[in-house]
C-alpha positions in Angstrom: 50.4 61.5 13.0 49.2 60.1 16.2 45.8 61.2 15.8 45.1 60.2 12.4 46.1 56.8 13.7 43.5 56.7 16.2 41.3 58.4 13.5 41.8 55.2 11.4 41.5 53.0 13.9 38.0 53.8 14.8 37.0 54.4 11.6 37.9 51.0 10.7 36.9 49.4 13.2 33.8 51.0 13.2 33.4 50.0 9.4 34.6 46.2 10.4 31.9 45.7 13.3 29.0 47.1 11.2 30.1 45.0 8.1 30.3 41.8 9.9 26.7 42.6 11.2 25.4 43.2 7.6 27.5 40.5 5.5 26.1 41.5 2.2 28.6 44.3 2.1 31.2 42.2 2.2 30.1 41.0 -0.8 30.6 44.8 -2.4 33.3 44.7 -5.1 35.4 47.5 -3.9 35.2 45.7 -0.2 35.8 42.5 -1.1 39.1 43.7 -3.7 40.4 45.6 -0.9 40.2 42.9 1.4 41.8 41.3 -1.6 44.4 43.9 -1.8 45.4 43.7 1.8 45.5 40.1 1.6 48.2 40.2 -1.2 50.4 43.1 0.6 50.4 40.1 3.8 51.4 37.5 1.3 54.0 40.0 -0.7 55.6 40.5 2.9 55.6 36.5 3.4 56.9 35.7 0.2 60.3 39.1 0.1 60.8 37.5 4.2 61.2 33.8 2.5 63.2 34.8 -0.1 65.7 37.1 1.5 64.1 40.5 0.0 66.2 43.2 2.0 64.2 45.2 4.9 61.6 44.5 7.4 58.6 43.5 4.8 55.8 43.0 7.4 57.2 46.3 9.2 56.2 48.1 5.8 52.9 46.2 5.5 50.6 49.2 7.0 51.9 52.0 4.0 50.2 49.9 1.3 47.2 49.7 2.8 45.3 53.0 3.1 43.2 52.8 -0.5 42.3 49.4 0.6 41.1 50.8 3.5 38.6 53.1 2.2 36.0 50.9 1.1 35.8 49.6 5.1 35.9 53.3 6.3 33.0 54.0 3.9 30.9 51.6 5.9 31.4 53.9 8.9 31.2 56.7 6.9 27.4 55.6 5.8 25.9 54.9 9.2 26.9 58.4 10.8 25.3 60.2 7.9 22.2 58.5 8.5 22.2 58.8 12.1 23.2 62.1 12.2 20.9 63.0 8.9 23.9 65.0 7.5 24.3 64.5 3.6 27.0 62.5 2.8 29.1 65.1 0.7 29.5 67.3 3.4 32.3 64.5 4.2 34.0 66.2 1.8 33.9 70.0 2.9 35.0 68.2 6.6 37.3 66.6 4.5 38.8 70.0 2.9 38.8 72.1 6.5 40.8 68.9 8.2 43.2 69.1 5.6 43.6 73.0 5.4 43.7 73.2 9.5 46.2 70.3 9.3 48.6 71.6 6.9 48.3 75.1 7.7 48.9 73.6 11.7 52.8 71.9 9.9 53.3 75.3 8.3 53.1 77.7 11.2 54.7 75.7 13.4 57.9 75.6 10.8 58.2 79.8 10.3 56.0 79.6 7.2 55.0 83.3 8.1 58.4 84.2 8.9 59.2 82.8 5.1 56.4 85.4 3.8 56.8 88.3 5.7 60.7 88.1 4.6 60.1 87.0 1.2 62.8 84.4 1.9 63.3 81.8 -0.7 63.4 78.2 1.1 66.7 76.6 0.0 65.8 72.5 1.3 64.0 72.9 4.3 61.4 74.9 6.2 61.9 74.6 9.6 61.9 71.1 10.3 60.0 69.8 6.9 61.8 69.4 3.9 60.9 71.6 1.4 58.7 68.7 -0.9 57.0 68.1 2.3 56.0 71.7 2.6 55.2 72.1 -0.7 53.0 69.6 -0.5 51.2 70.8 2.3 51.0 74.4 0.4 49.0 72.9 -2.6 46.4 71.0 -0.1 46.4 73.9 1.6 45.1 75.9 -1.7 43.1 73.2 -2.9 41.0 73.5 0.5 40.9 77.1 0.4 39.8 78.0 -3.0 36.8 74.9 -2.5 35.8 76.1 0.7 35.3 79.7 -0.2 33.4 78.6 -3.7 31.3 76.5 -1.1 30.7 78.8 1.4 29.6 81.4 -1.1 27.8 80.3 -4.1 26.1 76.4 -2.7 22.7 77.9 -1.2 22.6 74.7 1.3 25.2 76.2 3.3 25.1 80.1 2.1 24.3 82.4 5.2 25.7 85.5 7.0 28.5 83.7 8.7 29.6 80.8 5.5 30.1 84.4 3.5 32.2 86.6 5.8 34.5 83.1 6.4 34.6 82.8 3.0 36.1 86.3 2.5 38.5 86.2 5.4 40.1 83.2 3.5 40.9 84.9 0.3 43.8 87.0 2.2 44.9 83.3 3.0 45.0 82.0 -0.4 47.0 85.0 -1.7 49.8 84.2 1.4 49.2 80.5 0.4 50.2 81.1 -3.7 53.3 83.4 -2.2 54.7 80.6 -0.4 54.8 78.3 -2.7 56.5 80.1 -5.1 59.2 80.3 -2.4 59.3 77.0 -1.9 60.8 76.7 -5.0 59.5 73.4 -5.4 59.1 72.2 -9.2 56.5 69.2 -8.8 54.7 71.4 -6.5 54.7 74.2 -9.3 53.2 71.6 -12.1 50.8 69.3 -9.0 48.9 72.6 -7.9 48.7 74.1 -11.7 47.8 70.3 -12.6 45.0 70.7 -10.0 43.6 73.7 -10.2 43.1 73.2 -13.7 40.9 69.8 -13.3 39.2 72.1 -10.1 38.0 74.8 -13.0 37.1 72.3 -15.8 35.3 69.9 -12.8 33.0 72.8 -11.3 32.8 73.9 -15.2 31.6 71.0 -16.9 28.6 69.7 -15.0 26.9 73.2 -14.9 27.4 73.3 -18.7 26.2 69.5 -19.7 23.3 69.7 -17.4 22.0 73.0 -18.6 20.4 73.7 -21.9 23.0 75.2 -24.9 22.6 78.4 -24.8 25.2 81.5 -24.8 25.2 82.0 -20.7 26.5 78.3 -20.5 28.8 78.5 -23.0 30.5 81.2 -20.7 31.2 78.3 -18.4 33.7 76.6 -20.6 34.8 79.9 -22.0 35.8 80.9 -18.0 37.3 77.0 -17.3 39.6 77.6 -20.7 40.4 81.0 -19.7 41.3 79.9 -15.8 43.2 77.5 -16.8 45.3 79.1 -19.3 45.6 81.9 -16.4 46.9 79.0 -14.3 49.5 77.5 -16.1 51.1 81.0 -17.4 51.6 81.9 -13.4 52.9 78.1 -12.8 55.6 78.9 -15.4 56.0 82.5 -14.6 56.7 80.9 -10.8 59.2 78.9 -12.0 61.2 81.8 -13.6 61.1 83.4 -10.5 62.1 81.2 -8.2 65.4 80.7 -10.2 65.3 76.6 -10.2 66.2 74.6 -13.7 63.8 72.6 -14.7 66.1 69.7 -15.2 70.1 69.7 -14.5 72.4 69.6 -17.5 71.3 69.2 -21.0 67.6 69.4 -21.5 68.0 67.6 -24.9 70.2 64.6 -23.3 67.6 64.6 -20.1 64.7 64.3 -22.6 66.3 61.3 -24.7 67.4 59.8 -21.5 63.8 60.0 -20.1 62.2 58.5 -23.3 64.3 56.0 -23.4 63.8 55.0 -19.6 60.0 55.2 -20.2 60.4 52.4 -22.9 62.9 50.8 -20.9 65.5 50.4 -23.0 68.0 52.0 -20.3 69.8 50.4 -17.7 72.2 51.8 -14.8 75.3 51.3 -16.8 74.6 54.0 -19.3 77.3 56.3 -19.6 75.0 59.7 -19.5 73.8 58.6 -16.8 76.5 59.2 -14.7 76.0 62.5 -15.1 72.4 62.8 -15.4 69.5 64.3 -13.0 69.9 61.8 -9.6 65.9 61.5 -9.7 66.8 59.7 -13.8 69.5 57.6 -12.3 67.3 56.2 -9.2 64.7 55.5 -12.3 67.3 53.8 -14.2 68.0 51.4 -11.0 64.3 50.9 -10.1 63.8 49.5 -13.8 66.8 47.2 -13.3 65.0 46.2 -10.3 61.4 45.6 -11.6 63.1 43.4 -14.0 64.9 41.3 -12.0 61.7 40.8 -10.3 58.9 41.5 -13.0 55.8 39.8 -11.6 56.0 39.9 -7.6 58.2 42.5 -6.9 60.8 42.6 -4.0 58.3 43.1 -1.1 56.7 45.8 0.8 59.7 47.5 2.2 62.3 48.6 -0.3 64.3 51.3 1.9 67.5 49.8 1.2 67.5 49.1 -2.5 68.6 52.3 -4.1 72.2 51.7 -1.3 72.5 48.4 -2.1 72.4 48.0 -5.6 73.0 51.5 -6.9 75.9 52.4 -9.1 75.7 55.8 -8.7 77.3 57.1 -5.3 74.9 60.4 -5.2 71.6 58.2 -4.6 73.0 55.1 -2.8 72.0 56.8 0.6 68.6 57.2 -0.7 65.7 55.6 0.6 62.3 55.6 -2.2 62.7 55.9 -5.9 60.9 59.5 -5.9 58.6 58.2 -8.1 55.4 56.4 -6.5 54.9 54.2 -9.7 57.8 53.2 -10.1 58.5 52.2 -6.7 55.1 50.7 -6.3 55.9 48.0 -9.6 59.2 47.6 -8.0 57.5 46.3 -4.5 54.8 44.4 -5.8 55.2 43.4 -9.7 52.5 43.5 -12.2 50.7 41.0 -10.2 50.4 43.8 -7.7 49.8 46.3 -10.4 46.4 44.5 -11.9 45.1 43.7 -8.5 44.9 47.7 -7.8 44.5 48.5 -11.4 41.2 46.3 -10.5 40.6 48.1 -7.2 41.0 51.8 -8.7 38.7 50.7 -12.0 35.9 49.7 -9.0 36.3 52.6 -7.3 36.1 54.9 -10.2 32.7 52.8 -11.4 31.4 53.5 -8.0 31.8 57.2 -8.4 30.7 57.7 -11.7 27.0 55.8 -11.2 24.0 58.1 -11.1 22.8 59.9 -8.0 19.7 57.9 -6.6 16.3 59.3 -7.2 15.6 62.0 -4.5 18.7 62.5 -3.3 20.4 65.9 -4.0 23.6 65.6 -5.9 27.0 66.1 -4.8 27.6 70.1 -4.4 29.5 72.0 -7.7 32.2 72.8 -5.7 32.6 70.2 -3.3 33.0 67.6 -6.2 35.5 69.8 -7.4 37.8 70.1 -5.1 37.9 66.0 -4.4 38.5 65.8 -8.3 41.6 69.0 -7.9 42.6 66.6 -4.7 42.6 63.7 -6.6 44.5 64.9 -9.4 47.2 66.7 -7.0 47.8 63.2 -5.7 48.1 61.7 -8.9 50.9 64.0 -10.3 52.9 64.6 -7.3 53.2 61.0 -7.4 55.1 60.9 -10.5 57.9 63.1 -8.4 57.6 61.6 -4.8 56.2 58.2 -3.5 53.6 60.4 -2.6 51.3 57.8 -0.5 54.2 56.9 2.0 53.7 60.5 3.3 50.8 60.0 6.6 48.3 63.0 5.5 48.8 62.1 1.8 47.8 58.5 2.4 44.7 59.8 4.9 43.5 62.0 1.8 43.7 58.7 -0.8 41.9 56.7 2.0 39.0 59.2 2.2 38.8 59.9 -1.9 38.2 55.8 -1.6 35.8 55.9 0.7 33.9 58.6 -1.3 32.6 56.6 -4.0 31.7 53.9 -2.1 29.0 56.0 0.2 26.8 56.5 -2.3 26.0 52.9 -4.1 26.4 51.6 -0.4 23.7 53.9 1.2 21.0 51.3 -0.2 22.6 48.6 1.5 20.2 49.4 5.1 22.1 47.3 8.0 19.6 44.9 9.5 18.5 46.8 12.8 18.1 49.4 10.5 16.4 48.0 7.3 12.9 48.7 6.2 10.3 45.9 7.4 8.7 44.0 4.4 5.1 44.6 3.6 3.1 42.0 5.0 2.5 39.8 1.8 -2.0 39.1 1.4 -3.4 35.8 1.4 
């Protein structure tokens, strides 16, 4: 955690001193809302301190901030491509191998081969992590892998001698990888990584089969995405029978009319099948009661102690997220916060999906894949886990920002480096 701190800190102050040299960057939408957005988390903070919100709010300020972030990191991010003359989506294969060496660094160190060689189903922990942490860290870990060996094998900018045989030693990696996690019995890791690999095979898919003319060999790229997926899922459900783990606790009939009626909203914590529902439906049904006590600013960045002070249910009072990041996130900042990011996101997303500029080479197959399969991951392990308050999680959702923003950015030329204008004739 240390050193993706001081990894931050240079990127952004890297991205701050080059962006108060060139102030027409600050004038970049995704910049200027995430200055935007930070600015509101600072004033969120202010506000829960004044009116006796529970917790240390500005203590909290810094786990909000990391999408915000990315826009400023991008900046950074832009001027060591050029000076280095690398292309700027090889930020994501760095990206990928950070994560995978990261993650597989947390794994080892906690017994993860010991798990494998022994078969031994993990119970709550693994080693020191918990076992949603490690789970987690499985699916990065076979996101990263399975890009990185379609990179290293089929992109013909990197394909040599040495890319090949790496990619081959990784496959034995990705089969120990897909072992553990279904001894990690973890069920959002199960749906996340099946979630992801599915996007991964329909986002390497599509492009090669829009791009190319209709004829029967590009049909067989869709053909393989459908297959792959439906490959996926079957062994994500087939994992779940294994590893022994109900889906839900009790009576999936009363969970799923629980859960559509919490989704509407039409549940609060004094509903009698509650008390002996799933604890993850029952911290739900007190984070709705608390997004509408405060509907349109929330109750401040930190919210640690909400579920123990104003939970009815003894099982999650010593509980301290709502283990579901959109929840929690309406229940710190309000739908005030909610369409200032909505904003942010719908920028970002713009950014990525504008044209490659004339000349350059576009972003590699396989290497937008896996940032879409990473994306994705994020988004559905959120709906389990506040999944941003975890440090590599919210390093990943900082970079996937910065992404979008290196491309439409690279024409913005800082002024020691712009082009001189042609002298103008008389």
């Amino acid at each position: 955690m240390n050193i993706a701190d001081v990894a931050v800190g240079i990127l952004v102050v890297t991205g701050s001193i080059l962006a108060l040299r060139n102030p027409r960057l600050l004038l970049q939408p995704p910049l200027l809302l995430g200055l935007a957005w930070m600015l509101f988390v600072a004033l969120s903070a202010g506000y829960a301190t004044w009116s006796g919100s529970p917790g240390n709010q500005f203590r909290a300020w810094s786990k909000h901030i990391p999408i915000a972030l990315g826009p400023l990191v991008a900046v950074g991010l832009i001027a060591a491509c050029r000076q280095l003359r690398v292309p700027s989506d090889r930020l994501v294969a760095l990206l990928l191998a950070g994560v995978l060496f990261g993650a597989l660094v947390l794994l080892v160190r906690n017994d993860a081969l010991g798990a494998i060689l022994e078969a031994r189903a993990i119970e709550a922990t693994l080693g020191e992590l918990n076992r949603n942490l490690a789970t987690l860290c499985c699916g990065l870990c076979i996101i990263a892998t399975i890009t990185l060996v379609h990179y290293f094998l089929f992109d013909r900018r990197v394909r040599t001698r040495i890319t090949a045989v790496a990619a081959v030693a990784l496959i034995p990696l990705l089969i120990a990888l897909f072992d553990l996690l279904v001894l990690l019995r973890g069920r959002g890791g199960y749906v996340a990584t099946a979630m992801a690999l599915t996007a991964w095979l329909f986002a390497l898919a599509g492009p090669t089969w829009y791009r190319r003319k209709r004829d029967w060999s590009t049909q067989l790229w869709l053909a393989g995405a459908v297959i792959g997926a439906a490959a996926v899922l079957f062994g994500a459900y087939q994992a779940m029978i294994i590893s022994g783990r109900a889906v839900v606790r009790g009576s999936l009939g009363e969970t799923l009319r629980i859960m559509g009626q919490l989704v509407v909203g039409t549940v609060n914590s004094s509903y009698p099948p509650l008390q002996t529902a799933e604890e993850r439906l029952q911290l739900a049904a007190v984070g709705i009661d608390l997004f509408r006590q405060r509907p349109l600013l929330g109750w401040g960045p930190d919210v640690w102690l909400l579920p123990s002070l104003y939970s009815p249910f003894p099982g999650v009072q010593g509980v301290n997220q709502f283990h579901d990041g959109y929840l929690q996130f309406l229940v710190n900042f309000g739908l005030s916060g909610a369409l200032l990011m909505l904003a942010l996101l719908v920028v970002l997303v713009r950014s990525a999906l504008r044209k490659t500029p004339p000349g350059a080479e576009p972003m590699s197959p396989a290497l937008f894949a896996g940032s879409v399969a990473l994306l994705v991951y994020l988004l559905v392990v959120n709906v389990t886990e506040s999944v941003l308050h975890v440090k590599c999680a919210a390093m990943i959702a900082m970079m996937l920002a910065a992404l979008p923003c290196v491309q439409p950015s690279a024409a913005l030329s800082s002024p020691a480096t712009a082009a001189p204008e042609p002298k103008r004739k008389l």
